[in-house]
N, C-alpha and C positions, 0 to 999 in steps of 0.2 A: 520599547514596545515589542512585544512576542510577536514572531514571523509563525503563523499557522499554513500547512498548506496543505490541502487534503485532494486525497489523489481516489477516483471512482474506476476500479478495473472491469466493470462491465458493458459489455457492449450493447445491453439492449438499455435506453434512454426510458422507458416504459418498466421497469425492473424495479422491486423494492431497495434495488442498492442505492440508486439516483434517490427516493425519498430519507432513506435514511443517509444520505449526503447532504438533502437538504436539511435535516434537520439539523446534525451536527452545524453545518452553518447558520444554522437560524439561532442555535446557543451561541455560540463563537463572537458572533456578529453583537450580541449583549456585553461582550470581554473586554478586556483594554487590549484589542490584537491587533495585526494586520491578518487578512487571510486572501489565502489562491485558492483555488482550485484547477485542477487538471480533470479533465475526462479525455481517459485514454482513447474511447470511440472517437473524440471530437479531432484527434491529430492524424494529422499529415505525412505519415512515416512509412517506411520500409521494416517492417517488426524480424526479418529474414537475418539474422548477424551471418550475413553471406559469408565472408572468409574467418569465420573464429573471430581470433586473437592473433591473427599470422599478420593481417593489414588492419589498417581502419578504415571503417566506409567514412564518408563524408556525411553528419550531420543534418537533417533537413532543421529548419528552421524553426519547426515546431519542439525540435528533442533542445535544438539549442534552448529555446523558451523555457522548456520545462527542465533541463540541468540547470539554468540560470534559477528557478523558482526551486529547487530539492536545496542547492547550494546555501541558500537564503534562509530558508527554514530553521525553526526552533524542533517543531515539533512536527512531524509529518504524520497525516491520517492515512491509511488506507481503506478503500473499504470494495470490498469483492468477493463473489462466490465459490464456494468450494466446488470444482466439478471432477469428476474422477480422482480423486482426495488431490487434487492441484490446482490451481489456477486458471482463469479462461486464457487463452493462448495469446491474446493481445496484449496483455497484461505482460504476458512474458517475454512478450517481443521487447516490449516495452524497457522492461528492465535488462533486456540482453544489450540494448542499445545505449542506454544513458547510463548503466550502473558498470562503467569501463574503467579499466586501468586508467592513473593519471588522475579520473575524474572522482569514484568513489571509493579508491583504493588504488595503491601501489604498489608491486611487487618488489622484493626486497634481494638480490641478490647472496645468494647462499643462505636463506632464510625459506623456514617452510610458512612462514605468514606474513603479511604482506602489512605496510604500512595504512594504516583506516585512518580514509582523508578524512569522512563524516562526522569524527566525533564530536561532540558537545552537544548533537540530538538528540532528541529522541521521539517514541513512535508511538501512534496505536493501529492493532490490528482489525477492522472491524469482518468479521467472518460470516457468511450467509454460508447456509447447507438445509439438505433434507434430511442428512444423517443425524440420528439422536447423538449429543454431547457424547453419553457415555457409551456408545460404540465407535465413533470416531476414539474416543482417547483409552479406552481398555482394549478393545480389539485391532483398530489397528496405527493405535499411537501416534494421532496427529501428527499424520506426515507432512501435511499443507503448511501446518503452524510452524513446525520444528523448521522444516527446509525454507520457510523465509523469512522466521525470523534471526536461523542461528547460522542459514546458510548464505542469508545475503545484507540482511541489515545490521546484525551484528557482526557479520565478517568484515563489511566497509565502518564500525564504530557507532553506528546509531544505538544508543544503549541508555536509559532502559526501551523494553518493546512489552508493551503489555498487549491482552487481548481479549478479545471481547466475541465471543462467537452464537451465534443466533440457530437456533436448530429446533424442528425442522420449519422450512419456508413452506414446501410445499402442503395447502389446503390447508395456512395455518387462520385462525379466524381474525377477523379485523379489530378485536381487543386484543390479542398478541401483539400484531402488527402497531396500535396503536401506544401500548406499552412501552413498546423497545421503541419506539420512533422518539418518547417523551425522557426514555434512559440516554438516548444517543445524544438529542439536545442538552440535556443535563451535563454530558459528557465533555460536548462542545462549549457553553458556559462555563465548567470548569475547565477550559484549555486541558485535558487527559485525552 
């Protein structure tokens, strides 16, 4: 049975990202799957990687939960907004803390690439913005996309990463929104 587990980088709970996570789960849930979910607002953590990579902080309970549930996965969802063409910053807390040496990647002595513990995954990206598609991606080259999917999922082996990005959110009308919420379930049903 397929380990599904889809991870929501937004902190507002009231946010189109939360319905379009429930929807994706509401396909999934039709699937032969297991599924997780994470909501990164809902954990417990320090998102601050206070010393780099020099020491390791100690884990709260919550990152252990959610590396136990990334580890487990077939197929990981994300789904979060693009804000100043990057991520909301919990999100990145986020991943500064569980996506660590040892855990989703090892570095490889005298080697400029590191060993990718992740591989046999794979992802989708689900992307919210106010930027129109084709000015994010001709003017100024899906930075958000490129830097997490080639900068961190496929640096630690998760491969393929497809993507799915939604644009614009803002004042979009409630047949938009109700569209893409029946594309994302679809999505979810077909485990992509």
């Amino acid at each position: 049975m397929k380990q599904i587990l889809i991870i929501n980088g937004h902190p507002d709970k009231e946010s189109f990202n939360y319905a379009l996570s429930e929807a994706y789960l509401k396909g999934a849930s039709k699937a032969n799957a297991t599924i997780n979910q994470i909501n990164i607002s809902d954990l417990n953590f320090n998102p601050n990687l206070e010393f780099g990579y020099r020491k390791r902080m100690v884990l709260e309970p919550d990152l252990v939960d959610a590396i136990e549930k990334i580890k487990k996965a077939d197929h990981i969802v994300w789904i979060f907004p693009m804000w100043w063409y990057g991520y909301p910053a919990l999100m990145k807390g986020f991943i500064e803390r569980t996506f660590l040496p040892g855990i989703a990647y090892q570095p490889m002595e005298d080697k400029p690439f590191p060993n990718k513990l992740l591989k046999g995954k794979s992802a989708r990206m689900i992307v919210t913005s106010d930027t129109p598609k084709w000015y994010n991606f001709l003017i100024m080259k899906s930075p958000t996309i490129h830097q997490f999917k080639k900068g961190t999922l496929e640096f630690c082996g998760i491969k393929p990463v497809k993507v799915t990005y939604l644009a614009p959110i803002k004042n979009s009308s409630a047949d938009f929104r109700k569209k893409w919420l029946e594309k994302i379930s679809i999505l979810g049903k077909e485990l992509k």
